[in-house]
Structures are given as C-alpha cells and as structure tokens.
Backbone bond lengths (Angstrom), bond angles and torsions (degrees), N, CA, C in turn:
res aa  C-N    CA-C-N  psi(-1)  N-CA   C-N-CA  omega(-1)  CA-C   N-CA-C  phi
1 X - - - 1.457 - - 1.531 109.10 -
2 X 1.025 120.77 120.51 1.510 152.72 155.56 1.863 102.67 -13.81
3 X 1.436 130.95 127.23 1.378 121.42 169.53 1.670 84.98 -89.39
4 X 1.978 86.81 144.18 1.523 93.87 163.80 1.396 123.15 -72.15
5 X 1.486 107.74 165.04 1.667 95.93 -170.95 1.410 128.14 -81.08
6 X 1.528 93.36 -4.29 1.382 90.58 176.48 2.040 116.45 -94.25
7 X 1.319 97.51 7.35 1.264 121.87 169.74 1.678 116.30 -88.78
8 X 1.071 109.26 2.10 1.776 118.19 -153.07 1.765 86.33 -94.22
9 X 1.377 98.87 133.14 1.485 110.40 176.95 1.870 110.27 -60.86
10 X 1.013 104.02 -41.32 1.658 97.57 161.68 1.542 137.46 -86.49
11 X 1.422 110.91 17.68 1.510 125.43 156.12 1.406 100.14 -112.19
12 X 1.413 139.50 -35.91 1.547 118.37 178.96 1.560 102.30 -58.42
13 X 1.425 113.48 -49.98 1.852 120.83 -178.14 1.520 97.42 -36.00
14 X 1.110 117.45 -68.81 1.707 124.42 -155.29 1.422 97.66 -61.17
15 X 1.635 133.06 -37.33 0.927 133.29 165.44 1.458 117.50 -55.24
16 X 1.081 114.38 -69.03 1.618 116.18 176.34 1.680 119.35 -49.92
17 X 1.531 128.88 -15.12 0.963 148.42 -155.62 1.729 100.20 -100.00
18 X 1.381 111.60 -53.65 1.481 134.77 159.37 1.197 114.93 -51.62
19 X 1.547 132.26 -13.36 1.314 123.25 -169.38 1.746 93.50 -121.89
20 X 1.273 115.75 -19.14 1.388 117.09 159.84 1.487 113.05 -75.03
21 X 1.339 133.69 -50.37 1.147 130.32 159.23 1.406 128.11 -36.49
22 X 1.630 108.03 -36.70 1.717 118.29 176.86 1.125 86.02 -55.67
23 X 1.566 129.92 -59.84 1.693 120.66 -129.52 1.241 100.69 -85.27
24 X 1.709 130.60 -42.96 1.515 132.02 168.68 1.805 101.90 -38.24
25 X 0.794 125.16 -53.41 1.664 129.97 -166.82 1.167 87.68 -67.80
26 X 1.385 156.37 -69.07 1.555 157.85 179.79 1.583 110.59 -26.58
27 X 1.278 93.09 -68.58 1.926 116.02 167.15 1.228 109.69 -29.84
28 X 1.900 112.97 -77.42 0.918 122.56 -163.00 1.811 108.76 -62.51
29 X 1.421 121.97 -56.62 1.063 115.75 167.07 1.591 130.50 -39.40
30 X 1.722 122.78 -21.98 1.346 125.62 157.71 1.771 110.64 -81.00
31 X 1.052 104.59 -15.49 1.507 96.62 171.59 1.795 105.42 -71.41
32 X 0.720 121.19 -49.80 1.849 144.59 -169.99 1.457 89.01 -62.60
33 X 1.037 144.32 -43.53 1.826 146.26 -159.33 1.732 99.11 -103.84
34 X 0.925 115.33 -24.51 1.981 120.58 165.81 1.469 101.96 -82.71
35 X 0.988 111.36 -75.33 1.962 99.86 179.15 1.002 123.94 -21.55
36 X 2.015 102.51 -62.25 1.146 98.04 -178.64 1.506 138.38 -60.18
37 X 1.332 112.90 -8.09 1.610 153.58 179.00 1.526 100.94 -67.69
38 X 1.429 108.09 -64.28 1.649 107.07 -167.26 1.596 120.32 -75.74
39 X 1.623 127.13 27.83 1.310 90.22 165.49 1.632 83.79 -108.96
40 X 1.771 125.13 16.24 1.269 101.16 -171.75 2.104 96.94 -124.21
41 X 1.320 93.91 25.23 1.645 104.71 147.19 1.815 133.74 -71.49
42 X 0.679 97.82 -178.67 2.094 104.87 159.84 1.403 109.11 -35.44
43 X 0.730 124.27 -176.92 1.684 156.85 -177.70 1.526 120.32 -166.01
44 X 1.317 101.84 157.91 1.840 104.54 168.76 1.717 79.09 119.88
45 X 1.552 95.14 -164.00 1.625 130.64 -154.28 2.088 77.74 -83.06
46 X 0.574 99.05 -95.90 1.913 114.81 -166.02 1.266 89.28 -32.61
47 X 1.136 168.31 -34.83 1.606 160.77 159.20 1.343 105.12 -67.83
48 X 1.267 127.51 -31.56 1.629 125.46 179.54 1.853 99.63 -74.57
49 X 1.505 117.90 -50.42 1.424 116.22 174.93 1.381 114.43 -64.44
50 X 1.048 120.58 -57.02 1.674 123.88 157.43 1.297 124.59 1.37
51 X 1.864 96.54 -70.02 1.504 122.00 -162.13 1.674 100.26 -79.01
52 X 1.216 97.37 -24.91 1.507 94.39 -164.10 1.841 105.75 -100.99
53 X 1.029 109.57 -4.61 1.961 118.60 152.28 1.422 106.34 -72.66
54 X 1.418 112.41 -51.97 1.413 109.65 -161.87 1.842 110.11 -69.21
55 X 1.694 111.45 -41.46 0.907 93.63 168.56 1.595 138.27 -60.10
56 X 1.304 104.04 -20.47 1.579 130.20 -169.21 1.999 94.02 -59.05
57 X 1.631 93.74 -46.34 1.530 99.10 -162.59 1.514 115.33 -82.72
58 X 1.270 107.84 -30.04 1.974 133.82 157.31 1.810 91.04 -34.01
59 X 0.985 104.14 -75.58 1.688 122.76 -150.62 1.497 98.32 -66.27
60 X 1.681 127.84 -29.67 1.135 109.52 162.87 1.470 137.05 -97.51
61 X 1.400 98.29 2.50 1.799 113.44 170.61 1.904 93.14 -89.12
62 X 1.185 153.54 -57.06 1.034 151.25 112.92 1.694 104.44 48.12
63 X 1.680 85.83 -102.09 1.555 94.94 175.32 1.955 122.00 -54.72
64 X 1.202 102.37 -21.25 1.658 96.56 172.49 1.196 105.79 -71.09
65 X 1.385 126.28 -51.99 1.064 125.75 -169.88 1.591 115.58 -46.47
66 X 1.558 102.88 -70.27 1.596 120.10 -162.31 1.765 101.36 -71.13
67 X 1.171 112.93 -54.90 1.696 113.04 165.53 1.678 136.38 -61.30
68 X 1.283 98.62 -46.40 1.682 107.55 -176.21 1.517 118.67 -83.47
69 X 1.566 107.59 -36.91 1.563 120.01 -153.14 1.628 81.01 -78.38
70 X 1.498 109.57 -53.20 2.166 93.12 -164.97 1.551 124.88 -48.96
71 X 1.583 98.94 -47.10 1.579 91.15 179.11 1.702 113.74 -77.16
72 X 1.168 129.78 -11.44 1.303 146.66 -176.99 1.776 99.26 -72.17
73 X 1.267 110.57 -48.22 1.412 118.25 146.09 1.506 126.52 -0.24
74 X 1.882 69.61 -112.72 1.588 102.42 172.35 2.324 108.91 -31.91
75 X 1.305 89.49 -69.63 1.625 99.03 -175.81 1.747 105.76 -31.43
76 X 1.089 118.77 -24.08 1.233 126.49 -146.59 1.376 110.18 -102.82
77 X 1.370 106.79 -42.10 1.186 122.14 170.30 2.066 113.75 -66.51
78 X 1.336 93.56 -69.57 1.404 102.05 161.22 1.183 128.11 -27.37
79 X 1.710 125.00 -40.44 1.337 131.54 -160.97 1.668 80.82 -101.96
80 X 1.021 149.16 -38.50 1.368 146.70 166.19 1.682 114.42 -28.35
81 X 1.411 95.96 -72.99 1.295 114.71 176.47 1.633 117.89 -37.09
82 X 1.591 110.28 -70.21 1.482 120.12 171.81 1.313 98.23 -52.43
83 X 0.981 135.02 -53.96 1.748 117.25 -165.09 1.671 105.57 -73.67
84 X 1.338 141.87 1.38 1.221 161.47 172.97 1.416 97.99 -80.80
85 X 1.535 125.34 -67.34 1.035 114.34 -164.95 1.281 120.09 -92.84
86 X 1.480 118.40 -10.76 1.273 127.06 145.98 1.790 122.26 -36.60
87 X 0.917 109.04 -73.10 1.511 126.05 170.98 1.516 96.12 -60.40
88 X 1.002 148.95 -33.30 1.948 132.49 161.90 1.118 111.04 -40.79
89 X 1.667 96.95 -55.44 1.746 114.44 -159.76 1.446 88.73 -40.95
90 X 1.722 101.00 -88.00 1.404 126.33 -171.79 1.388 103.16 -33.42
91 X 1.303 165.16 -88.43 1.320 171.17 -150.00 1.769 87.40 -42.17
92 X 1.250 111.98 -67.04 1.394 106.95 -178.75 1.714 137.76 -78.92
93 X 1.947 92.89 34.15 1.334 109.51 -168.29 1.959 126.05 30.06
94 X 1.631 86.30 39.04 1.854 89.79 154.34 1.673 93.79 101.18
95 X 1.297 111.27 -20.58 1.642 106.85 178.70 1.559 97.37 -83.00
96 X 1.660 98.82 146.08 1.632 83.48 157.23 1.236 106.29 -169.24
C-alpha cells in the first residue's frame, strides 16, 4: 500500500521548512520593530557600542538567514526525497 502524500517524507520536509520560514519572517519582522526603537533609545558612548554589537549580530543572523537557510533548504528537501524513495524501493522489496 501506497504512503499517502501527505505522509511523504518530502511533503512533511516542505512542511516543516514552511514553518521555519514562518518563524524567520516573525524574527525578521522583530528585528524591523527594534530598529525602529533604537534611534529613540539612550545615547552617549555605551549606546554607540551597543548599537554597533547589535548591528554586528543583526548582519550575521541576516546572513544565515538570506545565505545559509536557502540552500540548507534545498539539501533538505533533496535528502528527503532520496530517503522517500529509498524506503519505496525497500517497502516494495527492490521492485519499484
């Protein structure tokens, strides 16, 4: 018997992938609502070091996101798939 498709190791991925995507968009949208926050924080030297860590740390959650997370993705999905049809094969003792 056939797995349903919404049982298929590469539709739960895309699912689970979509719910990581929700939460980056969540993130990112609290990043966007703090900015807009900090030019109406403190001032002085310790708000200038502050601002300038935080951006440091912005710019590298940033780059995970927009650089790392897509192909991290993709890999993910892909490795889904083969292990999907792996487990067909096998289920259907090597025919497939």
């Amino acid at each position: 018997m056939a797995i349903p498709n919404e049982d298929r190791l590469e539709v739960l991925c895309r699912n689970d992938m979509n719910d990581v995507n929700k939460s980056v968009q969540a993130i990112q949208d609290a990043i966007k609502q703090v900015n807009g926050m900090l030019p109406h924080t403190w001032v002085g030297k310790d708000a200038d070091n502050w601002c300038t860590e935080y951006n440091g740390r912005i710019g590298q959650l940033n780059a995970l996101f927009s650089m790392n997370l897509p192909p991290e993705e993709t890999r993910l999905i892909e490795k889904a798939k083969k292990d999907q049809q792996a487990m067909d094969k096998k289920s259907h003792g090597g025919h497939g």
